[in-house]
C-alpha positions as CSV (number, residue, x, y, z in Angstrom):
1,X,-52.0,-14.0,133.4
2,X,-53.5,-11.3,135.0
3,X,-55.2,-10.6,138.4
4,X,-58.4,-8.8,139.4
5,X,-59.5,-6.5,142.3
6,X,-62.2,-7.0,144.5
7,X,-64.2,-3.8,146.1
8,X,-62.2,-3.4,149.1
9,X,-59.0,-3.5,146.8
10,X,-57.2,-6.3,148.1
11,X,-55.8,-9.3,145.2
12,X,-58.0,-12.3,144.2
13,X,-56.9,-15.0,142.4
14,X,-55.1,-14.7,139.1
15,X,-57.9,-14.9,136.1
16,X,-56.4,-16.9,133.2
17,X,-56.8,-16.6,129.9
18,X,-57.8,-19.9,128.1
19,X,-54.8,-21.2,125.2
20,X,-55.6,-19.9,122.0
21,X,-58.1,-17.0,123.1
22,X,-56.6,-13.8,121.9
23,X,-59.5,-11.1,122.4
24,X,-57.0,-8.2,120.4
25,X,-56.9,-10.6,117.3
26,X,-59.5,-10.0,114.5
27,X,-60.5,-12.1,112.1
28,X,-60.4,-10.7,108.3
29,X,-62.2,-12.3,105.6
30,X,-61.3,-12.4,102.0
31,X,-63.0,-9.6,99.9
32,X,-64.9,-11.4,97.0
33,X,-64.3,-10.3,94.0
34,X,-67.6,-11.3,91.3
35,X,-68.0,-10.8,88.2
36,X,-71.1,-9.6,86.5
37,X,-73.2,-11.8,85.6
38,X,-74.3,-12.1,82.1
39,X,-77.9,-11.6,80.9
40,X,-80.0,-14.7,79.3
41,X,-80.0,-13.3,76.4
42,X,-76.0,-12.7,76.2
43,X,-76.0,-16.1,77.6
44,X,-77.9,-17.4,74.8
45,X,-76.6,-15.9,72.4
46,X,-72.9,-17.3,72.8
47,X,-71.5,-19.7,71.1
48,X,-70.9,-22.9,72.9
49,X,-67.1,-24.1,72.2
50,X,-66.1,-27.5,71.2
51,X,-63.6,-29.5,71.4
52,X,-61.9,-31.1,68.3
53,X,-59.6,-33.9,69.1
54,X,-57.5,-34.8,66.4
55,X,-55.9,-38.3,65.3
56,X,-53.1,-37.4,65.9
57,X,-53.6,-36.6,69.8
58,X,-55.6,-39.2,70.7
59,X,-52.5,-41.5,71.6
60,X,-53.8,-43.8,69.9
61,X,-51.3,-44.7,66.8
62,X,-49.0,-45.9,69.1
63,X,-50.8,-48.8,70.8
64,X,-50.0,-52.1,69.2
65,X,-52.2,-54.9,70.8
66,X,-50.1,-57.5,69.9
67,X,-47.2,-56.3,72.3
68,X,-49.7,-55.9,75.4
69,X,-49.8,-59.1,77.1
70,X,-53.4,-60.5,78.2
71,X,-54.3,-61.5,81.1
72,X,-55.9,-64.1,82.3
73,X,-59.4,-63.7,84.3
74,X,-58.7,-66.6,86.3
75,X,-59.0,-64.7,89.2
76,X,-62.0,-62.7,88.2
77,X,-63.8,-65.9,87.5
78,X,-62.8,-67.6,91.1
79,X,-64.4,-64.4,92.6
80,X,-67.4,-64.6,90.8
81,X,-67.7,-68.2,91.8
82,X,-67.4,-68.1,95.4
83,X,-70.1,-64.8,95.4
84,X,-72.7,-66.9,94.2
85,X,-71.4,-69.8,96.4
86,X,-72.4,-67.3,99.2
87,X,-75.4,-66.5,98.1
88,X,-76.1,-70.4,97.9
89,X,-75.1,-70.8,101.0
90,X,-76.8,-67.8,102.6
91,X,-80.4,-68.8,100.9
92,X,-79.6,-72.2,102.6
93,X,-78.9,-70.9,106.0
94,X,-82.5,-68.9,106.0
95,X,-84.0,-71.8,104.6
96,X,-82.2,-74.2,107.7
97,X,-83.9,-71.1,109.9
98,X,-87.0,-70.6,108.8
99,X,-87.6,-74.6,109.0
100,X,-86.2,-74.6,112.3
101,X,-88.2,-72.2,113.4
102,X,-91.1,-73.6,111.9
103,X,-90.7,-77.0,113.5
104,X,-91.0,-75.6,117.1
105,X,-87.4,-74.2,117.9
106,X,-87.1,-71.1,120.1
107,X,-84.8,-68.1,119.0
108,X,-82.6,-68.8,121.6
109,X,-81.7,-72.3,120.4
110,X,-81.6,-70.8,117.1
111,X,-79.3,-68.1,118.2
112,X,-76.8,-70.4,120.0
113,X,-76.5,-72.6,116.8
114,X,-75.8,-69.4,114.9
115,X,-73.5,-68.6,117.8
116,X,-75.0,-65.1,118.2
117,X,-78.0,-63.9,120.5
118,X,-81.5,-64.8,120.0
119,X,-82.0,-60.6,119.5
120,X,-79.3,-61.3,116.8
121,X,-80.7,-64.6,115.2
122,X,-85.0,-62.9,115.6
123,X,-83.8,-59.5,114.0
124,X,-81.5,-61.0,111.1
125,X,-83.9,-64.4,110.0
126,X,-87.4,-63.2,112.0
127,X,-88.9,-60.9,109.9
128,X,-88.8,-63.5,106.7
C-alpha cells in the first residue's frame, strides 16, 4: 500500500492497489513456430496414405457370439411404448383444448384446469 502527496505536501489517504493487479508483470506470449506451407501443386501431387487393416488386428477372431449373452429389449420396448402413449395423450390434451375452447371457455378456465396460467395455457394450445 502506498500513499500519495497532495500539493501542499501533507499525507492523503493510502492508495491501494486492487488483488491481482501487478503493473511490473508482463505478459509473454508463446512464439509460433509454422511451418511452410506447401504449394497446390506439391499438395497434389502427394500421395494420399492408406490404411490397411489386417485380419489379424481387427480383434475380431476372438469373438465367439455364442459366449456373449443376449439381452433382452424388454426395457427398450416399455420405453418405446410409453413415448407413443405420450404422444397419445398429448394429441388428446390439445384436442380436450381446442374443443374447449371452441365451445365458449375462456383461457383462464382453461388455464386453471391445466393448473397453469391462462398466459401459459393461450401460448402453449392458442396458436393451434
Amino acid at each position: 500500500m502506498s500513499t500519495t502527496k497532495n500539493k501542499k505536501g501533507t499525507t492523503k489517504r493510502p492508495v491501494r492497489t486492487p488483488i491481482g493487479a501487478v503493473s511490473h508483470v508482463k505478459t509473454i506470449k508463446p512464439r509460433v513456430t509454422r511451418q511452410p506451407a506447401k504449394s497446390r501443386a506439391a499438395h497434389a501431387i502427394e500421395p494420399k496414405s492408406k490404411t490397411v487393416i489386417e485380419e489379424s488386428s481387427s480383434g475380431l477372431e476372438g469373438l465367439e457370439p455364442q459366449g456373449s449373452p443376449a439381452r433382452d429389449a424388454k426395457h427398450f420396448r416399455r420405453i418405446i411404448e410409453a413415448r407413443k402413449q405420450v404422444a397419445a395423450a398429448e394429441a388428446e390434451l390439445r384436442d380436450a383444448v381446442k374443443a374447449a375452447h371452441a365451445a365458449g371457455d375462456s383461457w383462464t378456465v382453461i388455464g386453471m384446469a391445466l393448473d397453469t396460467s391462462r398466459q401459459a395455457a393461450f401460448q402453449r394450445f392458442g396458436k393451434d
